[in-house]
N, C-alpha and C positions, 0 to 999 in steps of 0.2 A: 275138358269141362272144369276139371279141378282148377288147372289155371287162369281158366279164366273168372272162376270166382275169388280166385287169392285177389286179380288186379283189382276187383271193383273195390273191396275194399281202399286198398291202396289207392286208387284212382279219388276214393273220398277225402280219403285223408290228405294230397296232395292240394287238391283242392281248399279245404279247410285252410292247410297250412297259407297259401297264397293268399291267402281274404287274412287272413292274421295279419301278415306281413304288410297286406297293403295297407290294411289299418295305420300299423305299428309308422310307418314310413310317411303315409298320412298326418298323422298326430308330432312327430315329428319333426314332418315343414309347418305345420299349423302352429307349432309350439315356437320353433326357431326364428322361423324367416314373416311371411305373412298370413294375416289372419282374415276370412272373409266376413263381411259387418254388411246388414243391409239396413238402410235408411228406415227406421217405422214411425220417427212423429216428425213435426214441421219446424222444431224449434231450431234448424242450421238454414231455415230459406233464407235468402233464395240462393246462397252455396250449395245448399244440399238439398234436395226435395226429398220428398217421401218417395220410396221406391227406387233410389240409387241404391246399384251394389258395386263396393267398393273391397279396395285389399287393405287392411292396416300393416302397416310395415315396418317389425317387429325389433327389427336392425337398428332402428332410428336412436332409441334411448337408452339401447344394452337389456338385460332381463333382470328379471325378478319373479319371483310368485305369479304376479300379473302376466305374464308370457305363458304361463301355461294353460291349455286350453279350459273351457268350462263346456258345460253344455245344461242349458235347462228348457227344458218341453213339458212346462204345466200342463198341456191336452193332456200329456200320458205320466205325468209323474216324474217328470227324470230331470233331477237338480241337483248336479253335480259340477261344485265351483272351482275355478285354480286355488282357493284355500285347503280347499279338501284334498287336494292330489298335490301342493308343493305350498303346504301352508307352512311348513316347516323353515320357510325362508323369509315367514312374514314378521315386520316389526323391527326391523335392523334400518329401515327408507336406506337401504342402500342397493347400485344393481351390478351384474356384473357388464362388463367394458362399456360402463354404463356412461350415456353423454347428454347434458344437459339439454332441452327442450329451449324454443327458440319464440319470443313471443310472436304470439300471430299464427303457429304452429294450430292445425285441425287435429285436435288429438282425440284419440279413446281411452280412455279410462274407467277404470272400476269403484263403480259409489264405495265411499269410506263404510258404510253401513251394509246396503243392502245386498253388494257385489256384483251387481246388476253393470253391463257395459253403457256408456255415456258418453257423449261424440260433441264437445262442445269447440270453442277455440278459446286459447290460451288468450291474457289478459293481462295479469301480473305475474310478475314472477317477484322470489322470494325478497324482502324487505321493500317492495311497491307499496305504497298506498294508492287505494282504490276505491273510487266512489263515482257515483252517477246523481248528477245534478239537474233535472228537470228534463228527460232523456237523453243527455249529454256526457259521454265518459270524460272522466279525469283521470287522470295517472300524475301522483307526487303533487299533489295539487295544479297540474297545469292543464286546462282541457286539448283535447285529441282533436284535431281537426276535423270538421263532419262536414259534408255538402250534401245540398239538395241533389238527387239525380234521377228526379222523374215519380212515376208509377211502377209500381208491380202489381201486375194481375195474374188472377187466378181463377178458377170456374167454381163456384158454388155448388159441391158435390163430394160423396164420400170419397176420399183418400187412402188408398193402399190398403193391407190384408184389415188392420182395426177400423176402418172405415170412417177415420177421422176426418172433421168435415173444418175447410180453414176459419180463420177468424180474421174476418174486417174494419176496415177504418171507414168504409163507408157504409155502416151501419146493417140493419138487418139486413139482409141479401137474401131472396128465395134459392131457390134450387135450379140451377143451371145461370143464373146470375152470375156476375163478374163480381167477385170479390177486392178490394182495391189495399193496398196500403204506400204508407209513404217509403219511398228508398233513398238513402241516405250512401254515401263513399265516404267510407271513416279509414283516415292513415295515421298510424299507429307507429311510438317514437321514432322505430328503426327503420320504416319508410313501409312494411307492409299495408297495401290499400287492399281495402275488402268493401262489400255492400254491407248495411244492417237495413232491418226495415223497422216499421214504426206501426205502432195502431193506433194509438191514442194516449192520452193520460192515464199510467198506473201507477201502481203502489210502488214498485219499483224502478219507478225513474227518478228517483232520490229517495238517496241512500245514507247510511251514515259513513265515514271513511272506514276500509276496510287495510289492516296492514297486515299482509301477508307473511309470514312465519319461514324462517329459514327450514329448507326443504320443503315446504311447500309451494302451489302455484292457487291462480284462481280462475277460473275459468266463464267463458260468459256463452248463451246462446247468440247468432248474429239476428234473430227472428225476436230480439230484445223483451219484446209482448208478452211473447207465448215458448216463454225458455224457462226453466226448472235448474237453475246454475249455483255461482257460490254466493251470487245477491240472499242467497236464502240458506239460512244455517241448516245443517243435519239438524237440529236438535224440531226443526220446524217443517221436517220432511224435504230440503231441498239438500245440496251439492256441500255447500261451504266452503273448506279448502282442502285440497286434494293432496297427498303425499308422494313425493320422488316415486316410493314403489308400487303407489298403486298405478301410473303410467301403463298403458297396454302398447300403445305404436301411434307413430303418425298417419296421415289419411293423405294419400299423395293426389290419388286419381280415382275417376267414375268408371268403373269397366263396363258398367250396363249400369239401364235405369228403364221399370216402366211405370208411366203412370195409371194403371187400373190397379185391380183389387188383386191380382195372378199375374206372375210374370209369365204363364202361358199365354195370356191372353198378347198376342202378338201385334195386333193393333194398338195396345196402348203401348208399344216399347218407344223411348224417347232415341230415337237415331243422333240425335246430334249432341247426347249428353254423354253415348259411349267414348270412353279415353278421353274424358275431359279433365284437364289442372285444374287440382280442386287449389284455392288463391283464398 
């Protein structure tokens, strides 16, 4: 009997011990190699919908501060940023075996302000000028090639765990309604083609020239409309221009994607967006 109450203890504490470690090993490859990001607003469609989960991949631009993980869960309190656990590394925009970002690049990033993660695509890079002329990008004064390529549709209905509902070019739209906007094939100096889409005339589809600061970049949503980017200074709630170290990884591929409100709910899993090249 004696023995067998020394083990249980012992049996606890083994146990204990292995949840540590898996942590510890956990945190780790989260910190080193890749990081998981799930899609929650609409401003990368149609690259990226709401409800894609993806790997960021941490290797891509060397580390910094921004490599280390965060974690915050406003349900319960817990806001805990890579400032707070390797902030000690911040303020140097240097990283280690650290390698330049590539324009056109699907990047995550950590707002210069709020430390909040940010999933936009690269745009300019350091000494670019940058501007948007009547929804038209320019880079160094020359415009970017843009073509017609059709419609994108979408269903008028709430969207993923915030229950966000899209926004239209074809006006109000009820509820279970097609949603429309225009889609555009924008190619970008170095020959990367991507989609952008369009919704209408905004405030933002002319800009003033933006010149980008050594070590920095600027980044744009492709959902042009309804993106929160560096068209819009920090000082005015939006992105601005982003620093070498705040970089987090590039965004290679779609491992899963659903579109309901739960990725239990199994019905809405999108089958044909698993292991998709995010471009």
């Amino acid at each position: 009997m004696a023995t067998e109450a020394k083990r249980k203890p012992n049996s606890i504490l083994e146990t204990i011990k292995t949840i540590v470690y898996a942590l510890l090993l956990a945190g780790i490859f989260r910190s080193l190699f890749f990081q998981p990001f799930w899609i929650p607003s609409g401003s990368m469609k149609e690259t990226l919908l709401i409800g894609d989960f993806l790997f960021v991949n941490k290797m891509a631009y060397g580390y910094s501060y921004a490599s280390c993980p965060s974690v915050i869960i406003p349900r319960f309190g817990i806001n805990v940023d890579a400032k707070d656990i390797c902030g000690f590394l911040r303020n140097n925009n240097n990283r280690l075996f650290g390698d330049a970002p590539e324009r056109g690049d699907v990047v995550v990033f950590r707002h210069p302000v709020t430390g909040r993660d940010y999933i936009k695509r690269l745009i300019g890079l350091p000494g670019d000028k940058v501007q948007m002329k009547e929804g038209r990008l320019h880079l160094n004064g020359t415009p970017v090639d843009m073509k017609p390529d059709g419609i994108f549709k979408e269903i008028m209905e709430p969207q993923g765990s915030f229950g966000n509902r899209p926004r239209c070019a074809n006006g109000a739209v009820g509820s279970g309604g097609i949603c429309e906007k225009e889609r555009f094939i924008e190619t970008l100096p170095n020959g990367v083609t991507h989609t952008t889409l369009n919704i209408g005339t905004r405030s933002n589809d002319t800009t003033p020239v933006f010149t980008v600061p050594t070590g920095e970049y600027f980044f744009m949503g492709d959902n042009r409309d309804n993106s929160t980017d560096s068209r819009i200074r920090q000082k005015a709630g939006g992105v601005g221009f982003v620093k070498f170290e705040d970089l987090v990884g590039r965004a290679d591929r779609v491992m899963f994607s659903s579109g309901g409100r739960s990725m239990f709910f199994f019905w809405t899993w999108r089958s044909n967006r698993f292991f998709k090249r995010i471009e």
